[in-house]
C-alpha positions as CSV (number, residue, x, y, z in Angstrom):
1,X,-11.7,15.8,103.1
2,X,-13.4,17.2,100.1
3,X,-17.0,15.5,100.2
4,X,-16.6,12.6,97.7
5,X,-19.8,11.6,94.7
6,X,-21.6,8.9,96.6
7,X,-21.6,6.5,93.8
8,X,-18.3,6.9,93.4
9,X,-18.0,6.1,97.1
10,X,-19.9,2.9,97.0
11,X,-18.6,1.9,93.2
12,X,-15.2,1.4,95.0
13,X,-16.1,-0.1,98.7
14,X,-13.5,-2.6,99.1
15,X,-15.3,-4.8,101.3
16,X,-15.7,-8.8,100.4
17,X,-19.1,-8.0,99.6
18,X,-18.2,-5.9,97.3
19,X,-14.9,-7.3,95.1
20,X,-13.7,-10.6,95.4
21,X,-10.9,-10.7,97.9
22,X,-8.8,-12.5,95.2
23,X,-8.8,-10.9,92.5
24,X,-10.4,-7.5,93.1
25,X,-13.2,-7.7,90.7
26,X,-16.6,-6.6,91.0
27,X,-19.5,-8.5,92.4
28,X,-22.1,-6.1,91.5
29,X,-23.5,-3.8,88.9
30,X,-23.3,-0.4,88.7
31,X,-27.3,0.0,88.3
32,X,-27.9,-2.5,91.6
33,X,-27.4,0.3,93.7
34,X,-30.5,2.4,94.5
35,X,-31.5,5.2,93.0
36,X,-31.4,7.5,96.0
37,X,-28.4,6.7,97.6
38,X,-26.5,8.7,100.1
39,X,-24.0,8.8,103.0
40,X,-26.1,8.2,106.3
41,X,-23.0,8.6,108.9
42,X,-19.4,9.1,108.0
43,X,-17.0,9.1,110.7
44,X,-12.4,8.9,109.9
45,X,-11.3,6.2,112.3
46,X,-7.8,4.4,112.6
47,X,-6.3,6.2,108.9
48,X,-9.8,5.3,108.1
49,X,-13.3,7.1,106.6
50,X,-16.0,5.1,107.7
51,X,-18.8,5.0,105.8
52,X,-22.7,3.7,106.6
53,X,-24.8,4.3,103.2
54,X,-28.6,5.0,103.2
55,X,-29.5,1.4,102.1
56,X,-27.5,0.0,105.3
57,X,-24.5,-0.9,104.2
58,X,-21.1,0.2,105.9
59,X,-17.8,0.8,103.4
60,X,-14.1,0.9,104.9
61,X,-11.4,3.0,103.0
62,X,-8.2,4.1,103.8
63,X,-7.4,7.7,103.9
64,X,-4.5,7.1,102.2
65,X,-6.5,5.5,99.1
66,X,-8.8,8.3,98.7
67,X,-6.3,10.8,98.4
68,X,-4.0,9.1,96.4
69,X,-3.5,11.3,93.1
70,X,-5.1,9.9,89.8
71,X,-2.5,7.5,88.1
72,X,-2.4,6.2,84.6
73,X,-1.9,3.3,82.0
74,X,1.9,3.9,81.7
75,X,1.6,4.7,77.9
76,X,1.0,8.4,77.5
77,X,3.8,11.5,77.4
78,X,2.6,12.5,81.2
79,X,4.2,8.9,82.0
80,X,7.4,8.9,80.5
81,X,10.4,10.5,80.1
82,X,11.2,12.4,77.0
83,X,14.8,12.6,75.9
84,X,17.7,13.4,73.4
85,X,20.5,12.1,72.5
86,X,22.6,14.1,75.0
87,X,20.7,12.7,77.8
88,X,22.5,9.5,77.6
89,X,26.2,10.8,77.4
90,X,26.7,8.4,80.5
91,X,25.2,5.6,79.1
92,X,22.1,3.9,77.8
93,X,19.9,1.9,79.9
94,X,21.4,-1.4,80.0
95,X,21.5,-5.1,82.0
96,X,23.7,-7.7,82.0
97,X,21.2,-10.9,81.1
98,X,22.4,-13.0,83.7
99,X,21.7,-10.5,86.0
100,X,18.5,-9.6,84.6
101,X,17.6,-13.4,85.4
102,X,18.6,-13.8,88.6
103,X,17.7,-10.4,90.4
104,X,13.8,-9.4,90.1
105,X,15.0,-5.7,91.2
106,X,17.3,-5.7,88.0
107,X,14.3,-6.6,86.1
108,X,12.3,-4.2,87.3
109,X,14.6,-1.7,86.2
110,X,15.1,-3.2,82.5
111,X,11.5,-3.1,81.9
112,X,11.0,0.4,83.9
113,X,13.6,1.8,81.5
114,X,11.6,0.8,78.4
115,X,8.2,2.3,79.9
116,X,9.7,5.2,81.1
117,X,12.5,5.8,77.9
118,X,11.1,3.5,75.8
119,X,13.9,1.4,75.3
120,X,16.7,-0.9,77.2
121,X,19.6,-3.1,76.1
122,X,20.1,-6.1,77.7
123,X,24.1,-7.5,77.2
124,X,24.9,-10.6,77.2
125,X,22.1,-12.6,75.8
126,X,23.0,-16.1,74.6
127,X,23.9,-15.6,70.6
128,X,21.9,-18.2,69.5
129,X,19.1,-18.8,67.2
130,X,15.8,-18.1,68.7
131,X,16.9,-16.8,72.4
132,X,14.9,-13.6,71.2
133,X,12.0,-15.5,71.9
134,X,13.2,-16.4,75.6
135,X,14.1,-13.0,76.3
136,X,10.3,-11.7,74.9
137,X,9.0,-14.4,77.5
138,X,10.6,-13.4,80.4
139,X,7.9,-10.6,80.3
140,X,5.4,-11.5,78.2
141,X,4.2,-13.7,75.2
142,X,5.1,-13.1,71.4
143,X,3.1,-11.8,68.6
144,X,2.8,-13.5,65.9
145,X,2.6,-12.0,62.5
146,X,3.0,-12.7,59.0
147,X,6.4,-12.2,59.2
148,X,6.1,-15.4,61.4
149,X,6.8,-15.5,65.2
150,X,10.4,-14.4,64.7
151,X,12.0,-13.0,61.7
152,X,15.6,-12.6,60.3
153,X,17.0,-8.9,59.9
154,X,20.1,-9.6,57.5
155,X,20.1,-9.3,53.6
156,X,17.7,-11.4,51.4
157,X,18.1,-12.2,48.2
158,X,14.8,-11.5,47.2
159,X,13.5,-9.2,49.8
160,X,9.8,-8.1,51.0
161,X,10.9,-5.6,52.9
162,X,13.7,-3.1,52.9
163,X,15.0,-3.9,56.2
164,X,16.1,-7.0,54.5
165,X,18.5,-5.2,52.3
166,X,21.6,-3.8,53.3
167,X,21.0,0.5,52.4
168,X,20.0,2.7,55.0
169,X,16.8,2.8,57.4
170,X,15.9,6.4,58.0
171,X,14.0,6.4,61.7
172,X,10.7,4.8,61.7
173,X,8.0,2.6,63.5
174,X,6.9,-0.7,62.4
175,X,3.7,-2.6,61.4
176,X,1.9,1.2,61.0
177,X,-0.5,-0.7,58.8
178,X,-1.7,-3.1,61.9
179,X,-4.3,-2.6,63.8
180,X,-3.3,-2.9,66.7
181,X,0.2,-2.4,65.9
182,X,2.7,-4.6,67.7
183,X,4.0,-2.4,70.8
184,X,7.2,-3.8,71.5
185,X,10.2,-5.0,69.0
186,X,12.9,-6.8,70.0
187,X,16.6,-7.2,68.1
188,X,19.0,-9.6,69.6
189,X,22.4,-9.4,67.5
190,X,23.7,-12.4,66.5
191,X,26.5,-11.3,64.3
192,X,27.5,-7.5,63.5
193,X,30.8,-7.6,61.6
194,X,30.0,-5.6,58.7
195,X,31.6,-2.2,58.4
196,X,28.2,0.0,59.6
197,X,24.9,-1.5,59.9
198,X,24.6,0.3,63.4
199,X,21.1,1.3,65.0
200,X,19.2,4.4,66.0
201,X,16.8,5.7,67.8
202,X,14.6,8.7,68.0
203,X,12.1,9.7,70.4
204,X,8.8,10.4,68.6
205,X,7.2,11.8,71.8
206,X,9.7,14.1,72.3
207,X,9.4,15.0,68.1
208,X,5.8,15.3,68.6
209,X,6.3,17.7,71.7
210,X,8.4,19.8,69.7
211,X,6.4,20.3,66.8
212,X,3.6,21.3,69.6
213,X,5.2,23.5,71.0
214,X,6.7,24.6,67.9
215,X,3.9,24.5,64.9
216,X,0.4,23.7,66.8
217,X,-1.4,24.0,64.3
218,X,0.4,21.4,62.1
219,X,0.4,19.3,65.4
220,X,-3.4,19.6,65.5
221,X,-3.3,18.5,61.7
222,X,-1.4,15.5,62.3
223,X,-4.0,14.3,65.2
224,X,-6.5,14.6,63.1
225,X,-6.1,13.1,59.8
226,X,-6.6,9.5,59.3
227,X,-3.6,7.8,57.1
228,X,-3.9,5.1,55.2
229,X,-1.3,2.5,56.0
230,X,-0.8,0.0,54.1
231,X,1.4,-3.2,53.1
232,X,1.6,-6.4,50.7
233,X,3.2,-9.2,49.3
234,X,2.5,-12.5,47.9
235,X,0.4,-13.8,50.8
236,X,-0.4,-10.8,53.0
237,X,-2.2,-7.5,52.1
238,X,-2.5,-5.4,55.4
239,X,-4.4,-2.0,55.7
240,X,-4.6,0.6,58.9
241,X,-6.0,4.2,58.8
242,X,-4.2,5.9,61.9
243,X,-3.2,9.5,62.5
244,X,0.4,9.9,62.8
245,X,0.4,10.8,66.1
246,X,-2.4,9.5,68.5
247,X,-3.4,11.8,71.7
248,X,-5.9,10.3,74.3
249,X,-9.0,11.8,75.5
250,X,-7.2,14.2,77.4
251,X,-5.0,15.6,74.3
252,X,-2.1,13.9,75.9
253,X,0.3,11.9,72.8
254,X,-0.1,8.1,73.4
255,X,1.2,7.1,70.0
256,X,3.2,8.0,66.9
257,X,3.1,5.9,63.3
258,X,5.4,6.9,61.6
259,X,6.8,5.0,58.7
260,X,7.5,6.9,55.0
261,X,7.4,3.6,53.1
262,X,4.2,2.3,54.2
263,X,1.7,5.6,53.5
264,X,-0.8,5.3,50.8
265,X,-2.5,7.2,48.8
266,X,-4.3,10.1,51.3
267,X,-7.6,11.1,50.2
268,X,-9.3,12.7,53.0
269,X,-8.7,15.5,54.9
270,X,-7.0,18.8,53.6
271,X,-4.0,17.0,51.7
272,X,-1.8,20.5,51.6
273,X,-1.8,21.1,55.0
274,X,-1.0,17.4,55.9
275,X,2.2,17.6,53.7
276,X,3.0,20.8,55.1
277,X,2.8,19.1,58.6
278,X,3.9,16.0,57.8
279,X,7.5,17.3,56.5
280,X,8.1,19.5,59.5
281,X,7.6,16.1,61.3
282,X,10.0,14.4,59.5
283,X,12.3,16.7,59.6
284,X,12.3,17.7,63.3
285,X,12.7,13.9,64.2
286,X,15.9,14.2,61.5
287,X,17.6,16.8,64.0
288,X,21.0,15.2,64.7
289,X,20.6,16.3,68.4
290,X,17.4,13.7,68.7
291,X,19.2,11.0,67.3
292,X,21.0,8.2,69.5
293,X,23.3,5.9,67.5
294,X,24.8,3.1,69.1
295,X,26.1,-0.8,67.8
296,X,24.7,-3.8,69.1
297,X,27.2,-6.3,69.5
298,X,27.3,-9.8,69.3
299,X,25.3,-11.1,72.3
300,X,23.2,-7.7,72.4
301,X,19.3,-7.5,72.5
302,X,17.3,-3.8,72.5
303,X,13.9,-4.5,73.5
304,X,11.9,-0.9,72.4
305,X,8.4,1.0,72.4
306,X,7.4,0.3,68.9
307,X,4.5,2.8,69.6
308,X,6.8,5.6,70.4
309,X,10.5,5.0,69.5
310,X,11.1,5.3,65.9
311,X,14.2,3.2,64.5
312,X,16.7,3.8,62.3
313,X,19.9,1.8,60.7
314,X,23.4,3.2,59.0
315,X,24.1,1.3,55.4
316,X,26.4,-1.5,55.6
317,X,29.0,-3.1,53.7
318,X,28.8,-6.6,52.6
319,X,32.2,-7.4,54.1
320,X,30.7,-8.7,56.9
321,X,28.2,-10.4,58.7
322,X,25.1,-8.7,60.3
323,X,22.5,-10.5,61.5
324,X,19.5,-9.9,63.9
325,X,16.8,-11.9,65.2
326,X,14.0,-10.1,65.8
327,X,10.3,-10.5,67.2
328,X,7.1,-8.5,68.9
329,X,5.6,-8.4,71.6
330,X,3.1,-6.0,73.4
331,X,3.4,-3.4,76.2
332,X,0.6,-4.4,78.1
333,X,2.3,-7.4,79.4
334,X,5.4,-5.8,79.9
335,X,3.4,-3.3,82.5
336,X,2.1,-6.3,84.1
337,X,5.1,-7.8,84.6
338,X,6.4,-4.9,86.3
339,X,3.2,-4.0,88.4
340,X,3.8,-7.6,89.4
341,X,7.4,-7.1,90.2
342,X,6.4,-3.3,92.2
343,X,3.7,-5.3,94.1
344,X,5.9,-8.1,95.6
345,X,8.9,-5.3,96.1
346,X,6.5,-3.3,98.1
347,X,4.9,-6.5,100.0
348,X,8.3,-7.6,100.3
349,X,9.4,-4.1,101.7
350,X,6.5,-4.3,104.1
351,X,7.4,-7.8,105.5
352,X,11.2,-6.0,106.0
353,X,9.4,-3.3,108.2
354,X,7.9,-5.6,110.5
355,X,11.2,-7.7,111.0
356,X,13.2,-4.2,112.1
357,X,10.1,-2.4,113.3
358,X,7.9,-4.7,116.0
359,X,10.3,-7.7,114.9
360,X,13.4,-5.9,117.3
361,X,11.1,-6.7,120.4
362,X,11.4,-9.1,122.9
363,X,10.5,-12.7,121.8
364,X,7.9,-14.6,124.0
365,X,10.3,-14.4,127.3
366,X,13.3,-16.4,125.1
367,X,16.7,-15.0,124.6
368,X,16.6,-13.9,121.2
369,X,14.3,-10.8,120.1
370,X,11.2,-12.0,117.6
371,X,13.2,-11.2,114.4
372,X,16.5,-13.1,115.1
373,X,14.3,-16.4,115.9
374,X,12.6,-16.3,112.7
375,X,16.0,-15.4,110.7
376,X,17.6,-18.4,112.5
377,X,14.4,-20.7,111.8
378,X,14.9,-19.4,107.8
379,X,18.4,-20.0,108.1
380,X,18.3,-23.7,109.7
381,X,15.8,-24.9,107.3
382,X,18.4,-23.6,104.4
383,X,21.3,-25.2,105.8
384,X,19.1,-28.0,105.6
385,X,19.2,-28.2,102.0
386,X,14.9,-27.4,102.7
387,X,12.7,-26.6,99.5
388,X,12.4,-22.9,98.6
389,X,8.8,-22.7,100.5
390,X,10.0,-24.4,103.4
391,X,12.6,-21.9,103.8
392,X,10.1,-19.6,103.5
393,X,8.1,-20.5,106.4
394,X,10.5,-21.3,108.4
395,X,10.8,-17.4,107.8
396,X,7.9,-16.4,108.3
397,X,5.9,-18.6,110.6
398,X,5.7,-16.3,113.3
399,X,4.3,-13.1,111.5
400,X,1.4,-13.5,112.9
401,X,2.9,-12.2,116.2
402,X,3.7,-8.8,114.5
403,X,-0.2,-8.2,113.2
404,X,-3.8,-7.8,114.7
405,X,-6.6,-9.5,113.8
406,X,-6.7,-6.7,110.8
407,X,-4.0,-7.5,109.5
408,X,-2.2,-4.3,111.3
409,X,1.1,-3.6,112.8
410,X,1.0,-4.6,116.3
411,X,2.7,-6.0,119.1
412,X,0.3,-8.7,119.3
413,X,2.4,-11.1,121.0
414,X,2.7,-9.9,124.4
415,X,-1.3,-11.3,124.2
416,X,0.1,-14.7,124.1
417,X,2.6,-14.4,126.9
418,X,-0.6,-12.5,128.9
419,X,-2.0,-16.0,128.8
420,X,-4.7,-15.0,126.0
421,X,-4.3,-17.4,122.5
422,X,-3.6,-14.5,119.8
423,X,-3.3,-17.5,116.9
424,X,-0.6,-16.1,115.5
425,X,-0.5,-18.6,113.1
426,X,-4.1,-18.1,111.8
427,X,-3.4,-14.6,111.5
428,X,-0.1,-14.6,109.9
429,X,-1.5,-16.9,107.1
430,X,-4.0,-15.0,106.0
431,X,-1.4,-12.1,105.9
432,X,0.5,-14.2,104.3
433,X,-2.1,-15.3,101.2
434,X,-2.2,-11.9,100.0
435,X,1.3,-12.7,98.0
436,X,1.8,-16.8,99.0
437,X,0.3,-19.8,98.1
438,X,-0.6,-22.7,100.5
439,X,2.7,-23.8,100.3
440,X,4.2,-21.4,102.5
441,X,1.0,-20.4,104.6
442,X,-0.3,-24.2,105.2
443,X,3.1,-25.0,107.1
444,X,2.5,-21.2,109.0
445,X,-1.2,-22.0,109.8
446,X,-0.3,-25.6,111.0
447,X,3.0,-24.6,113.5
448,X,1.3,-23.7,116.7
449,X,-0.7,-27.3,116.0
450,X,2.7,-28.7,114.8
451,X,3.9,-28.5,118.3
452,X,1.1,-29.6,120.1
453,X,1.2,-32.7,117.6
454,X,4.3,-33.6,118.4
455,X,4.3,-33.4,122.5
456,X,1.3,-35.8,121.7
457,X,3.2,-38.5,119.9
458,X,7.0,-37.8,120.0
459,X,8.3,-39.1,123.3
460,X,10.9,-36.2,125.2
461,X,9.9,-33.6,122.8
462,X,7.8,-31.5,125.4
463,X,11.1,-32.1,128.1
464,X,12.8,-30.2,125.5
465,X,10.9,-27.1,125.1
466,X,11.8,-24.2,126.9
467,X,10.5,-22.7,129.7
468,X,8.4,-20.2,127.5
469,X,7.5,-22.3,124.7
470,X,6.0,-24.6,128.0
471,X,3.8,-21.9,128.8
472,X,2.3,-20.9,125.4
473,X,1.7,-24.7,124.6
474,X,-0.8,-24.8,127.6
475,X,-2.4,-21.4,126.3
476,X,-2.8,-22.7,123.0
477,X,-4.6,-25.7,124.6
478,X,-2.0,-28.5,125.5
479,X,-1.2,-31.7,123.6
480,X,-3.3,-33.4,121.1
481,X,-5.8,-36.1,122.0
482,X,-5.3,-39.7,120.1
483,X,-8.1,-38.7,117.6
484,X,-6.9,-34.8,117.3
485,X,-3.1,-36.1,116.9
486,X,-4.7,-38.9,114.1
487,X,-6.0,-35.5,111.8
488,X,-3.3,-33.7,111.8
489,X,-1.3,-36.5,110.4
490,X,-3.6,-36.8,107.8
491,X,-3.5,-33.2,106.7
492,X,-2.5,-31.8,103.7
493,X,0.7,-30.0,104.8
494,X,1.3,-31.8,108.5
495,X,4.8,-32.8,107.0
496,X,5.9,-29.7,106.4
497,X,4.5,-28.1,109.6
498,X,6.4,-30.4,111.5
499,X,9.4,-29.4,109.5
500,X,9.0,-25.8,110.3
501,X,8.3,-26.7,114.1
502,X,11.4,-28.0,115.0
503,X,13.3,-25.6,113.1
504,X,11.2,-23.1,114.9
505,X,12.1,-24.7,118.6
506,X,15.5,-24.6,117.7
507,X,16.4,-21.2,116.6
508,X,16.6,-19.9,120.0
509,X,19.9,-19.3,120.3
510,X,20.9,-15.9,121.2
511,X,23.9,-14.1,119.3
512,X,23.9,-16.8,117.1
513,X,25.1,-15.4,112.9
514,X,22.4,-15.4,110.7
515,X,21.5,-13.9,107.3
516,X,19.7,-11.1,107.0
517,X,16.5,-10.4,105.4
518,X,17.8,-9.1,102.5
519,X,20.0,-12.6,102.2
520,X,16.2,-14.4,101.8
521,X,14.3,-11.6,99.5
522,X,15.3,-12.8,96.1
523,X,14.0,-16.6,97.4
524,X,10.7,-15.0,98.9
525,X,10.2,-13.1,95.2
526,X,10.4,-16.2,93.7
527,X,7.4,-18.0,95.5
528,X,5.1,-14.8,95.4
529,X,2.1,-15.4,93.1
């Protein structure tokens, strides 16, 4: 492994002293580190680099970590996908709402199509007043702006804007004279019977990529000079000097503004080699081969990159209706919400392993391998018409078995059977909290003690257990006493536990039909935090 800075070593030690196991934050400044520190011992153990530092303290990283390849925000070209019309000749990227609600994966793929393409259509969507702003909180929160936190997009009688009117849009981006600029617009179609009145799009990464590669120099130009942006009417007067298309420190394009009817007056800069730029812009994001026309119907709603798609709309005839809803949001929750969504698929894709990895193994000496008790222990509290956690732990209560102490893939429950306490249940619920709250891990934590509750205080319940479950209730230290027996009752969660218990001592039967995993993953992505 190449030899890594030290402080860039320590600066990212993962250890609880370091970053709050919670959240992942710091707990330390940059300048609390000595002045002369260096790597003492290093030794890769386990997938892991081992680290003891000069001032004594010892860091843990996985290999994998370190040589994971830099990653970004999501919002530059080197993160997306740049397109032309053409490219969707099988179809746009688009979602059937209903579907969009129900399945987190479905989701996922809406809102990776708008960070990827920069835009998605979902079908569907309820076509009445206001839903835009349900569909704009399914990822993230509205902005509000003078135009108020929705706005109307159908002809005005006395208009402040020309997207209130019925003549053409040529292909633009919105709000250039914010700062910052709403990053997401949404248009859910209420009505669109009018003869034209349909929408466009053009990619103004891809424009910006071609007058690169094309005129450089005018690219440079258009990097460069600051354009004053501006907008006003009787109770707003809104100014923004942006270039009209953004790079980050890296030279990469992050942004385009691009909107004819809102630049002012330029005064800086070279003015004749701005225009000379600025109409081979225009016209290269004219080209009929970067423009995507479609009609959104009744029902429709085209959530977009207002920071990269520009948008366009065909005249229409007043013979008709056409009206649109419209609002903004902002990408940054949008990537959140998806990060979120990624996380839980690839915790929940991790759980999935262990259930058809260590999962197919033998169960404690019972009948039925470790897997198919816990998918019979989900299943029974399900038929049981159990709350969603419930189900859940009924799942999961015996993960613990599948993990070390670290949180590892192990067979970890021949221990237990060995006549050595593993405390499964401890250790799966701290597995567990990484993604659940104490409603599913309490009942997980509490199961083993569940049992030895209830041979305490439930007359014939031990006669019942089977032969293993006998043996791993003396490991795990027998029966409650009177006082032990009184706090668990008293517990936070004992009621649920002892939900999950029984379940668990029943789902023992072997060949017995149960749902897969699969069958409980949309019900799991629902309770992760």
């Amino acid at each position: 492994m190449t030899e890594l800075p030290p402080y860039w070593l320590r600066d990212n030690c993962p250890c609880a002293e370091c970053r709050d196991p919670r959240n992942g934050q710091k707990l330390f400044q940059i300048t609390d580190l000595p002045d002369d520190l260096a790597v003492a011992a290093q030794a890769e153990l386990n997938g892991h680099l081992e680290v003891l530092w000069s001032d004594g303290h010892r860091s843990r990283y996985p290999l994998e970590w370190l040589e994971r390849p830099a990653d970004g925000d999501g919002r530059t070209e080197a993160e997306k996908r740049l397109w032309a019309a053409a490219d969707f000749a099988r179809g746009i990227p688009e979602a059937e709402w209903a579907a969009y609600l129900a399945d987190p994966a479905e989701q996922a793929a809406v809102l990776g199509a708008v960070r990827r393409s920069g835009f998605a259509v979902l079908r569907g969507v309820p076509a009445v007043e206001r839903q835009v702003l349900e569909v704009a909180g399914t990822f993230g929160y509205v902005r509000v702006t003078n135009y108020g936190e929705l706005f109307d997009v159908r002809v005005e009688p006395d208009p402040n804007n020309l997207a209130f009117t019925s003549v053409a849009i040529t292909p633009h981006t919105d709000n250039p004279y914010r700062d910052p600029v709403p990053t997401l617009q949404l248009l859910h179609c209420l009505e669109n019977s009018a003869t034209g009145g349909d929408s466009g799009l053009v990619d103004g990464f891809k424009a910006a990529a071609l007058l690169r590669e094309e005129a450089p120099e005018d690219f440079a130009v258009l990097t460069r000079t600051p354009v004053p942006f501006a907008f006003r009417d009787r109770s707003a007067e809104l100014r923004a000097d942006r270039p009209l298309i953004g790079v980050d420190a890296l030279g990469r394009i992050r942004e385009v503004r691009f909107n004819n009817r809102s630049i002012g007056t330029l005064r800086t800069g070279d003015p004749e080699a701005f225009y000379a730029a600025y109409r081979r812009f225009a016209a290269i994001t004219l080209r009929p081969e970067l423009q995507l026309t479609f009609r959104l119907g009744r029902g429709d709603c085209l959530i977009f990159d207002n920071t990269r798609l520009l948008h366009a709309r065909t005249a229409f005839e007043q013979d008709g209706s056409r009206h649109l809803q419209g609002c903004y949001a902002d990408l940054d929750s949008l990537l959140s919400t998806l990060a979120v969504l990624h996380r839980r698929s690839a915790a929940l894709d991790a759980i999935a392993d262990l259930f058809e990895g260590v999962g197919a193994g033998e169960y404690l000496g019972e009948a039925v391998t470790m897997a198919e008790h816990m998918l019979q222990a989900g299943a029974l509290a399900e038929a049981a018409g159990a709350a969603p956690h419930l189900v859940a732990a009924a799942l999961l209560h015996d993960v613990g078995h599948f993990l070390d102490e670290h949180g590892h893939d192990s067979s970890h429950g021949r221990d237990l059977m060995e006549g050595q306490d593993n405390r499964h249940s401890d250790t799966g619920a701290r597995w567990l909290a990484q993604w659940f709250g104490p409603d599913v891990t309490e009942p997980v934590r509490l199961h083993v003690a569940a049992k030895r509750y209830l041979c305490a205080v439930e007359p014939g319940y031990r006669e019942r257990l089977s032969e293993a479950s006998e043996f791993t209730l003396r490991v795990q230290g027998g029966p409650m006493g009177a006082e032990q027996a009184a706090a668990f009752a008293a517990a936070p969660g004992a009621g649920d536990a002892v939900a999950v218990r029984r379940w668990d001592e029943q789902a023992k039967e072997a060949g017995a039909s149960t749902p897969d995993f699969e069958h409980f993953r949309p019900l799991l992505a629902s309770l992760m935090r």
